[in-house]
N, CA, C and O atoms as CSV, one atom per row, in Angstrom:
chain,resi,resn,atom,element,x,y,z
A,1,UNK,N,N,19.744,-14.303,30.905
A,1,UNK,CA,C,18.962,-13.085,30.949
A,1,UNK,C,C,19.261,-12.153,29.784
A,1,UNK,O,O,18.308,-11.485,29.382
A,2,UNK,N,N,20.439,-12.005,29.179
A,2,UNK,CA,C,20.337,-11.276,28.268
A,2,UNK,C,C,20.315,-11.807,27.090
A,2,UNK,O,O,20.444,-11.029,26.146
A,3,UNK,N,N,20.169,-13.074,26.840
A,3,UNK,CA,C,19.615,-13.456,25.653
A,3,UNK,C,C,18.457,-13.049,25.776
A,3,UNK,O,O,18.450,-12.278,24.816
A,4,UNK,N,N,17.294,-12.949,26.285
A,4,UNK,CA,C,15.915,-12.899,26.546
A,4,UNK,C,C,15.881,-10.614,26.377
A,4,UNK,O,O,14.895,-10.099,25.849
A,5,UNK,N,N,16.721,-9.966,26.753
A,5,UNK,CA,C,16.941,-8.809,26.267
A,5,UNK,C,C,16.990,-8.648,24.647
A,5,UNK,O,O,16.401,-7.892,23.874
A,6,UNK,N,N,17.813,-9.539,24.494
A,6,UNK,CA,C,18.412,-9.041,22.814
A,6,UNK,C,C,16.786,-9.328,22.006
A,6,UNK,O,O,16.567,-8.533,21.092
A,7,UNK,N,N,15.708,-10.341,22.263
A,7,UNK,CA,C,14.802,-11.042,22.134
A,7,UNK,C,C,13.919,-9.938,22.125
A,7,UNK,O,O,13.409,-9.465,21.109
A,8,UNK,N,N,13.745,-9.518,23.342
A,8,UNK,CA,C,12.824,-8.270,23.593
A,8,UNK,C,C,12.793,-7.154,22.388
A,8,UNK,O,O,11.835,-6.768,21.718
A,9,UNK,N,N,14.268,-6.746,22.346
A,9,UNK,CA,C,14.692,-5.611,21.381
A,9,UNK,C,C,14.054,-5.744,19.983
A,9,UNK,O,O,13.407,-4.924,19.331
A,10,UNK,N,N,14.490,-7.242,19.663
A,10,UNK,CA,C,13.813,-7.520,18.384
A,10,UNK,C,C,12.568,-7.892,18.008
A,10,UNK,O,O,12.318,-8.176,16.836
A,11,UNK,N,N,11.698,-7.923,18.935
A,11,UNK,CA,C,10.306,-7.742,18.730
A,11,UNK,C,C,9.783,-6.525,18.774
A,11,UNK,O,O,8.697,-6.512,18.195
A,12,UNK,N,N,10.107,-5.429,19.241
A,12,UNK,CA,C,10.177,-4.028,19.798
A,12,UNK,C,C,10.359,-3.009,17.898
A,12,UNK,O,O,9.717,-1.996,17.619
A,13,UNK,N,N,11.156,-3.551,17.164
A,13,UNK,CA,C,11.464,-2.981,16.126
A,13,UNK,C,C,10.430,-2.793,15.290
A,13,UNK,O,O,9.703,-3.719,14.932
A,14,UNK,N,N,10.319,-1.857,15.002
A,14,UNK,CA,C,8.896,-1.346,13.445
A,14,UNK,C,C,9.206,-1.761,11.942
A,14,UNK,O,O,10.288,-1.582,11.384
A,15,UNK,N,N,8.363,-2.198,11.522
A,15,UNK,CA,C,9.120,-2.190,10.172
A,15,UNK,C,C,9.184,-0.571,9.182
A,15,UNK,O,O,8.543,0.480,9.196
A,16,UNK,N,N,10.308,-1.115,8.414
A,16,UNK,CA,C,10.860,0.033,7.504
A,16,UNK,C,C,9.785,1.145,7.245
A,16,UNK,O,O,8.848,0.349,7.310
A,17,UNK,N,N,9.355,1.970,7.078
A,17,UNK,CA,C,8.373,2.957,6.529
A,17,UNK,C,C,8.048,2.533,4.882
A,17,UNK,O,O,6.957,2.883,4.432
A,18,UNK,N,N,8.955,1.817,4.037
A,18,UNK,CA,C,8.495,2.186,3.133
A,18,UNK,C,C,7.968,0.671,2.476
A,18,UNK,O,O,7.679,0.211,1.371
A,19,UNK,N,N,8.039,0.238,3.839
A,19,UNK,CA,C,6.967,-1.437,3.179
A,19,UNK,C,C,5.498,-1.024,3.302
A,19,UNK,O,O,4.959,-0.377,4.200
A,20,UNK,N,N,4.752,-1.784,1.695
A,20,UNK,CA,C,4.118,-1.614,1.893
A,20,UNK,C,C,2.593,-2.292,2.388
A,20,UNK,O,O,2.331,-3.433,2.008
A,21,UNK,N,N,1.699,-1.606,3.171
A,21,UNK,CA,C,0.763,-2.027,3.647
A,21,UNK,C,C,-1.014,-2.136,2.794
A,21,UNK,O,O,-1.421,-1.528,1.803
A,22,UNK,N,N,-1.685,-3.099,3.630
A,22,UNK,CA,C,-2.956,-3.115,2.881
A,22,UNK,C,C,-3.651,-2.274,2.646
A,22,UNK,O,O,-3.291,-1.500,3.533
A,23,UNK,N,N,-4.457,-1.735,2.100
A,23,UNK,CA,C,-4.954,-0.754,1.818
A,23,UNK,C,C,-4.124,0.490,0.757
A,23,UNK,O,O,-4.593,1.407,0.084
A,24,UNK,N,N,-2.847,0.069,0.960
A,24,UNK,CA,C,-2.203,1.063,0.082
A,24,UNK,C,C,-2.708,1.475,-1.249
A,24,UNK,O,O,-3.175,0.549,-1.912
A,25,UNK,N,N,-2.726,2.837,-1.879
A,25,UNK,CA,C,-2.839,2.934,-3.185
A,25,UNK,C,C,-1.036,3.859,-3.620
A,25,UNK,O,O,-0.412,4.873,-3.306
A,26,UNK,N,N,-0.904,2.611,-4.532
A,26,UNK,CA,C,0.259,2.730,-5.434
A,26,UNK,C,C,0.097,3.433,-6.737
A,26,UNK,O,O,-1.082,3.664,-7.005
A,27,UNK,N,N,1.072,3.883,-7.727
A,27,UNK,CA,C,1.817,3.713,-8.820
A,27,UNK,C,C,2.301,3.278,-9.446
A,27,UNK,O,O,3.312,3.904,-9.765
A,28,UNK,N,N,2.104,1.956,-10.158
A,28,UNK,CA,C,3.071,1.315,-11.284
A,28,UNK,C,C,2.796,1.811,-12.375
A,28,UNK,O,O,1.598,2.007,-12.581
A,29,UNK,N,N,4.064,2.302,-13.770
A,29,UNK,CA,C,3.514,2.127,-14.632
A,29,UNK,C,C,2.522,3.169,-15.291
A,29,UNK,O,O,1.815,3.090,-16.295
A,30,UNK,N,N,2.767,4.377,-14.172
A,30,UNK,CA,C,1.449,5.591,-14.333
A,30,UNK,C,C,0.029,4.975,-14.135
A,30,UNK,O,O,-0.957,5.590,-14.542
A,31,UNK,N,N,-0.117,3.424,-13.336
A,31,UNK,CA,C,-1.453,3.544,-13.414
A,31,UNK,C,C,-1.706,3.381,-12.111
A,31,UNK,O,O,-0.788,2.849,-11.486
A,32,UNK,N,N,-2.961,3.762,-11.314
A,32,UNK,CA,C,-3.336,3.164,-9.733
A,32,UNK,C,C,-3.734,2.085,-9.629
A,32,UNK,O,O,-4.548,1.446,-10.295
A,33,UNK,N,N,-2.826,1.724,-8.289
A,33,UNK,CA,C,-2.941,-0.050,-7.967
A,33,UNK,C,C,-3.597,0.274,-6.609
A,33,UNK,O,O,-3.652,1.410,-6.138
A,34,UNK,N,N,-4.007,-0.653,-6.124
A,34,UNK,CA,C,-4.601,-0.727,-4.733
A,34,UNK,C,C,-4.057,-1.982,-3.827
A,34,UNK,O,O,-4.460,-3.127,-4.031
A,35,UNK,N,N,-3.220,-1.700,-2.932
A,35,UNK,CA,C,-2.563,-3.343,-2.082
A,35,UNK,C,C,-4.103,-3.940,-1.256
A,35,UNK,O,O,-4.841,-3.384,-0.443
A,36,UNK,N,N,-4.139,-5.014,-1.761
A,36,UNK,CA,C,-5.295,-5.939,-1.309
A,36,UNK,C,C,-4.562,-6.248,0.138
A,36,UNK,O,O,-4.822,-5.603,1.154
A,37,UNK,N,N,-3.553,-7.393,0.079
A,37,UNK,CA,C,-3.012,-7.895,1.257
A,37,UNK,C,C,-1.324,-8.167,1.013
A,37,UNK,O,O,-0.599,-8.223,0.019
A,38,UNK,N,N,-1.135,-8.295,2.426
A,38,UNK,CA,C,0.760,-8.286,2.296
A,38,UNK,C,C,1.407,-8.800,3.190
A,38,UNK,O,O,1.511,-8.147,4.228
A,39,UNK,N,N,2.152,-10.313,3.098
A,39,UNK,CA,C,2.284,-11.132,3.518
A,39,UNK,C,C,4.150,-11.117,3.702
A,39,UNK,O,O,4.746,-10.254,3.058
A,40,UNK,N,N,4.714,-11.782,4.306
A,40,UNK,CA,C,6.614,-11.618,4.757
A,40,UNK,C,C,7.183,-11.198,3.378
A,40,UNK,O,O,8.064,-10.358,3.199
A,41,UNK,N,N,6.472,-11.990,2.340
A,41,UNK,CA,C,7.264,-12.285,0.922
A,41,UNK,C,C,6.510,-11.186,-0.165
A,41,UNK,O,O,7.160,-10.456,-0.913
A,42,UNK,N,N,5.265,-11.210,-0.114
A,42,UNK,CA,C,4.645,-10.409,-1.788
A,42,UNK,C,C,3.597,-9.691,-0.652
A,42,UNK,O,O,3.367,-9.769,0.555
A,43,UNK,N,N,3.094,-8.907,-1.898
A,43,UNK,CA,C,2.078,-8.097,-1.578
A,43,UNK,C,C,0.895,-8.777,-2.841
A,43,UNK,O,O,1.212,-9.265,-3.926
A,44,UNK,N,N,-0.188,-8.649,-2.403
A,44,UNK,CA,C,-1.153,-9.086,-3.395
A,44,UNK,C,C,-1.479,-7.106,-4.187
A,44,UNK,O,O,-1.344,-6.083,-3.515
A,45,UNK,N,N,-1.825,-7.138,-5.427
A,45,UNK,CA,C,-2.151,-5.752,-5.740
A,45,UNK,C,C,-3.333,-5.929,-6.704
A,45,UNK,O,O,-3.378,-6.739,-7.629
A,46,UNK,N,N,-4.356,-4.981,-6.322
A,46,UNK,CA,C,-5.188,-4.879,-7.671
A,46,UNK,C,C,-5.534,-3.839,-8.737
A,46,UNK,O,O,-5.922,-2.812,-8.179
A,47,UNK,N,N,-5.534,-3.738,-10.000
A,47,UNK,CA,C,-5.435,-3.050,-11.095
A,47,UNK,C,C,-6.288,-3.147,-12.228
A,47,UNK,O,O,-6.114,-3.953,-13.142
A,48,UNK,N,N,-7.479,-2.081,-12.142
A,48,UNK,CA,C,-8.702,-1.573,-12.667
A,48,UNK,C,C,-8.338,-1.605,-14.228
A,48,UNK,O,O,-7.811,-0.566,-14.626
A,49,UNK,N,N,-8.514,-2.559,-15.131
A,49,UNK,CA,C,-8.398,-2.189,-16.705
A,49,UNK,C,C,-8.877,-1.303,-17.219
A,49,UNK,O,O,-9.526,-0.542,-16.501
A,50,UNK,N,N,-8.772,-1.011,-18.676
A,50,UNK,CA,C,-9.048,0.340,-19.047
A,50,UNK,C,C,-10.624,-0.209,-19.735
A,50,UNK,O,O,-11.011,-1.363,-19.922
A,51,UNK,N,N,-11.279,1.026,-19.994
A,51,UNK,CA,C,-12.693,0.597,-20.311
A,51,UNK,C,C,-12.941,0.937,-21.549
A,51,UNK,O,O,-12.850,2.061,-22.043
A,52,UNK,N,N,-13.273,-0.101,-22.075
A,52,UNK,CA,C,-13.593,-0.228,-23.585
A,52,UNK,C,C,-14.597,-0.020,-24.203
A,52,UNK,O,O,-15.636,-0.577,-23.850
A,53,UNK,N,N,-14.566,1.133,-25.673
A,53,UNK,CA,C,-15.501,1.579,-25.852
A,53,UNK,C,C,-15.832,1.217,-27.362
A,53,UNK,O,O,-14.938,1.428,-28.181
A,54,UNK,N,N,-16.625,0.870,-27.651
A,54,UNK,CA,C,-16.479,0.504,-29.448
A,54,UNK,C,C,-18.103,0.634,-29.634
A,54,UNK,O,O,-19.051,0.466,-28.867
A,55,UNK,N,N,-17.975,1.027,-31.066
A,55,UNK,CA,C,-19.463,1.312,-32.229
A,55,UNK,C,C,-20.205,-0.151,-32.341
A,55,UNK,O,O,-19.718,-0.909,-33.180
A,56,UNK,N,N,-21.153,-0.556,-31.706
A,56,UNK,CA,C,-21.823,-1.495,-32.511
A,56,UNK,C,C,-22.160,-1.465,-34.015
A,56,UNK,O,O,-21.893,-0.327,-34.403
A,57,UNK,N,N,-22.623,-2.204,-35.018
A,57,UNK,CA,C,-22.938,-2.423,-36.062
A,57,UNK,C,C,-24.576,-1.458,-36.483
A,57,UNK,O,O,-25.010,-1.213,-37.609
A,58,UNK,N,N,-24.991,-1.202,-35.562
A,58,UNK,CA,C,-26.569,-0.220,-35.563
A,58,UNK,C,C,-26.146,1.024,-34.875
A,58,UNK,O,O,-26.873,1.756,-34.202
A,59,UNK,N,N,-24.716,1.196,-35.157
A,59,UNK,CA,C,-24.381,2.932,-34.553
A,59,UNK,C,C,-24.981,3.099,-32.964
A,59,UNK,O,O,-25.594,4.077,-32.535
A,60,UNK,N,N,-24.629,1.868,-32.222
A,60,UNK,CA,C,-24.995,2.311,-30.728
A,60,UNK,C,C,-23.159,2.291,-29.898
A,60,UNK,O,O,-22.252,1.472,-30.044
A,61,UNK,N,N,-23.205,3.123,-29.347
A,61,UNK,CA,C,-21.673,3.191,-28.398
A,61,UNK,C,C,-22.341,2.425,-26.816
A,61,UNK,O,O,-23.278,2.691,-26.064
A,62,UNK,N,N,-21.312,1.419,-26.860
A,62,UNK,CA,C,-21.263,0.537,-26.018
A,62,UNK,C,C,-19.868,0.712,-25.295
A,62,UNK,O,O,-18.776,0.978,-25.798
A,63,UNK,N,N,-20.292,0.435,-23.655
A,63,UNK,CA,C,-18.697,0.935,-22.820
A,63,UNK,C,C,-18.708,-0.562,-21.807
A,63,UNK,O,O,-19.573,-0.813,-20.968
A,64,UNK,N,N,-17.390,-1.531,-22.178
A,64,UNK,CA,C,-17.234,-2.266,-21.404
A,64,UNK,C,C,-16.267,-2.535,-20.322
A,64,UNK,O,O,-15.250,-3.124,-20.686
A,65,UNK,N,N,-16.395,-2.128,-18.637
A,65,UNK,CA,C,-15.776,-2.201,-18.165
A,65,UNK,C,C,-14.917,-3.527,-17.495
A,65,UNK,O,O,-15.388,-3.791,-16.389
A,66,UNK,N,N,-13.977,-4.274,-17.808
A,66,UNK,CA,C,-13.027,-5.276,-17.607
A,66,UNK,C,C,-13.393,-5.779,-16.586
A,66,UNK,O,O,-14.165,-5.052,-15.961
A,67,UNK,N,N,-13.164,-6.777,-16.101
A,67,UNK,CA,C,-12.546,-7.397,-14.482
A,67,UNK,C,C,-11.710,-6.374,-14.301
A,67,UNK,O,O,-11.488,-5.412,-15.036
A,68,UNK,N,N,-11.116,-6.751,-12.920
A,68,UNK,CA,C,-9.592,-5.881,-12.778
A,68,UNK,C,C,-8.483,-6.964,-12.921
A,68,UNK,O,O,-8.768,-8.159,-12.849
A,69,UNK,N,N,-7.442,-6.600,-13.087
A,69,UNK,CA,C,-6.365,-7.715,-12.610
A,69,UNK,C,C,-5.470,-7.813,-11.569
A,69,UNK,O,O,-5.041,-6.778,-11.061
A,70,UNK,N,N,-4.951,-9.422,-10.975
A,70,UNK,CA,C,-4.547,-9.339,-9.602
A,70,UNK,C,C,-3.007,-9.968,-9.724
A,70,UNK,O,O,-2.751,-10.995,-10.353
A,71,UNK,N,N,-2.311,-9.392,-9.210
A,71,UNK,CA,C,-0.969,-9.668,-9.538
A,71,UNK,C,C,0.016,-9.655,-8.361
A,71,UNK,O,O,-0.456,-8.847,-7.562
A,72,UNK,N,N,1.152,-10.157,-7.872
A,72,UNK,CA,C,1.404,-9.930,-6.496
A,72,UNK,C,C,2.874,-9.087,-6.851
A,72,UNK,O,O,3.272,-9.041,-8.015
A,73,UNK,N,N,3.492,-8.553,-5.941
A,73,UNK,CA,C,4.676,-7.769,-6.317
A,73,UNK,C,C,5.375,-8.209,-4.692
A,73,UNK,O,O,4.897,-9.118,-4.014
A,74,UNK,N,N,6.429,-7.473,-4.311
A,74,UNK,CA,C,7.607,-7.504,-3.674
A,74,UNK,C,C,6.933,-6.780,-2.367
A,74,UNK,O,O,6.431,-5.673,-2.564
A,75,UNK,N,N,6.887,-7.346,-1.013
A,75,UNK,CA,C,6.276,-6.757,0.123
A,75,UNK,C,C,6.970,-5.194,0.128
A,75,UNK,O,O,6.500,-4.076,0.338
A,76,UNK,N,N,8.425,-5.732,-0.235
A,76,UNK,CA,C,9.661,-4.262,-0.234
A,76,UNK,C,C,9.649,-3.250,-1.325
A,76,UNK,O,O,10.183,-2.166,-1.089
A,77,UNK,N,N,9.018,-3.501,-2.684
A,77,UNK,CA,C,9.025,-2.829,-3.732
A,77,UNK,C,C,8.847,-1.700,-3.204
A,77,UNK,O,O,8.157,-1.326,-2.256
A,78,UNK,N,N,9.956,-0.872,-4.337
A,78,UNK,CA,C,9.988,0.792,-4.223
A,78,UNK,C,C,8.864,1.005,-5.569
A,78,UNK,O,O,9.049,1.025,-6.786
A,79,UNK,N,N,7.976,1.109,-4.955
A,79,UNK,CA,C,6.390,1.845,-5.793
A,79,UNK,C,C,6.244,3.694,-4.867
A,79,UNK,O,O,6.718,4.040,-3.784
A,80,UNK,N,N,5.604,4.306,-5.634
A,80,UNK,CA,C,5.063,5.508,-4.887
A,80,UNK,C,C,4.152,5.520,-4.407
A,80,UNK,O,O,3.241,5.684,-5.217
A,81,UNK,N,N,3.704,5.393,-3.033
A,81,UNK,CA,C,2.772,5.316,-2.290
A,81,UNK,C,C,1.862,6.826,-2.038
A,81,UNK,O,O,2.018,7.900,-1.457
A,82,UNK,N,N,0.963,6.217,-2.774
A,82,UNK,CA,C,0.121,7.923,-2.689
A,82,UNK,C,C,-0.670,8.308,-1.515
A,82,UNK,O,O,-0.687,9.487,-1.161
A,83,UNK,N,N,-1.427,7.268,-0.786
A,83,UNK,CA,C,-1.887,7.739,0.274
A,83,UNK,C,C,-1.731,7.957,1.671
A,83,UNK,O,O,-2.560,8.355,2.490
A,84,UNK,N,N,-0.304,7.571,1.846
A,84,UNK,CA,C,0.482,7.279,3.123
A,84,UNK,C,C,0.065,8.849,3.834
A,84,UNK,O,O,-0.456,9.735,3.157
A,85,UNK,N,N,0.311,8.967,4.930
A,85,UNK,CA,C,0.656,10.635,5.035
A,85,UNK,C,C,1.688,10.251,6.040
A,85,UNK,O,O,1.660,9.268,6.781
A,86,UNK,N,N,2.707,11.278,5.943
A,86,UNK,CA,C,3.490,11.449,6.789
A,86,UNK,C,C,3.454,11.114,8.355
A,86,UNK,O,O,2.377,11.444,8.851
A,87,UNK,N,N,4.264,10.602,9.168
A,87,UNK,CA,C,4.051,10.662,10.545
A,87,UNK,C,C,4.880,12.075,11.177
A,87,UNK,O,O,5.847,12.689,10.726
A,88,UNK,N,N,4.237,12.241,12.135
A,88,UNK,CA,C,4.675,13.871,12.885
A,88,UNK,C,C,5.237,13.239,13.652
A,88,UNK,O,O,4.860,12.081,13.832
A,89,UNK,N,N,6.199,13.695,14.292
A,89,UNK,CA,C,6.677,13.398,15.280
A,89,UNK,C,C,6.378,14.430,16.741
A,89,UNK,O,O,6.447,15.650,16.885
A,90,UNK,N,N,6.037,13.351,17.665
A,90,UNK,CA,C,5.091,14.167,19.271
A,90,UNK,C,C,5.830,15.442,19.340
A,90,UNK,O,O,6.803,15.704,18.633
A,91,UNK,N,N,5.403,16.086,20.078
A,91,UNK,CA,C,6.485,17.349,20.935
A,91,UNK,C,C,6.584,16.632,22.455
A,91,UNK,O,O,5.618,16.169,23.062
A,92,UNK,N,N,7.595,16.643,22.798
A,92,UNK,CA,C,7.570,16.282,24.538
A,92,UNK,C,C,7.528,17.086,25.657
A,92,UNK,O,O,8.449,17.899,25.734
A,93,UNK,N,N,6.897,17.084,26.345
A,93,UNK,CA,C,6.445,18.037,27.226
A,93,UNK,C,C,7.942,18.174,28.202
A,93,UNK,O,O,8.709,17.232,28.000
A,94,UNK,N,N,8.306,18.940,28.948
A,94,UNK,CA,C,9.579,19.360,29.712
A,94,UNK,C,C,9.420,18.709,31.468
A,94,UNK,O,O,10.220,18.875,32.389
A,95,UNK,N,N,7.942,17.856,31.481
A,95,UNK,CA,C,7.844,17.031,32.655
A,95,UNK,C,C,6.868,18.178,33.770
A,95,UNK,O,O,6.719,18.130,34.991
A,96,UNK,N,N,6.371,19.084,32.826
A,96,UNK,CA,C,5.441,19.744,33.730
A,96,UNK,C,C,3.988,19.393,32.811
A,96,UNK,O,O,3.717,19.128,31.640
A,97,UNK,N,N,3.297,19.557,34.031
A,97,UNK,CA,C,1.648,19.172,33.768
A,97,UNK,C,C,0.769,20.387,33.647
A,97,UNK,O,O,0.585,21.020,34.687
A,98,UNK,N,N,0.058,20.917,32.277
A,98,UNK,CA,C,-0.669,22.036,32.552
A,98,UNK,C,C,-2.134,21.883,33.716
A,98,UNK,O,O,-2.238,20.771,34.234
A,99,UNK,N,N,-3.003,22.739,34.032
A,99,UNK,CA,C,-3.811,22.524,35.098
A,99,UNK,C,C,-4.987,22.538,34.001
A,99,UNK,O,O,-6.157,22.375,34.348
């Protein structure tokens, strides 16, 4: 029986706050990444190239925007997570019920 406790406990546990999740938008590098998906081991991330602008030969300005690129990083990496927001923590009521 208390193997099957210790079992319980450890399914019960959250992971760390500062792994990160899908949807995340990061910081590497000063530039914004976006976490696609995030698996035990890596995180998949994607990263918008810069957009290129050059003179054609008949004086017309032409703007070409890149693919993005996809690169995977560390599920655990310490990146700055910009869109997280904080969790609050509840207030607990004193075991009385308002009407």
């Amino acid at each position: 029986m208390k193997a099957q406790g210790e079992l319980f406990g450890l399914l019960l546990q959250r992971r760390p706050p500062s792994r990160l999740r899908a949807n995340d938008v990061i910081r590497i590098d000063g530039r914004l990444c976006r976490v696609i998906r995030v698996s035990e081991c890596s995180a998949v991330v994607l990263v918008n190239r810069r957009v290129r602008e050059f003179t054609t030969r008949f004086d017309k300005r032409v703007r070409i925007q890149p693919s993005p690129v996809i690169f995977r990083i560390s599920a655990n990496a310490e990146a700055e997570i910009l869109n997280r927001k904080a969790h609050r923590k509840r207030k607990q009521r004193n075991g009385k019920e308002d009407p």
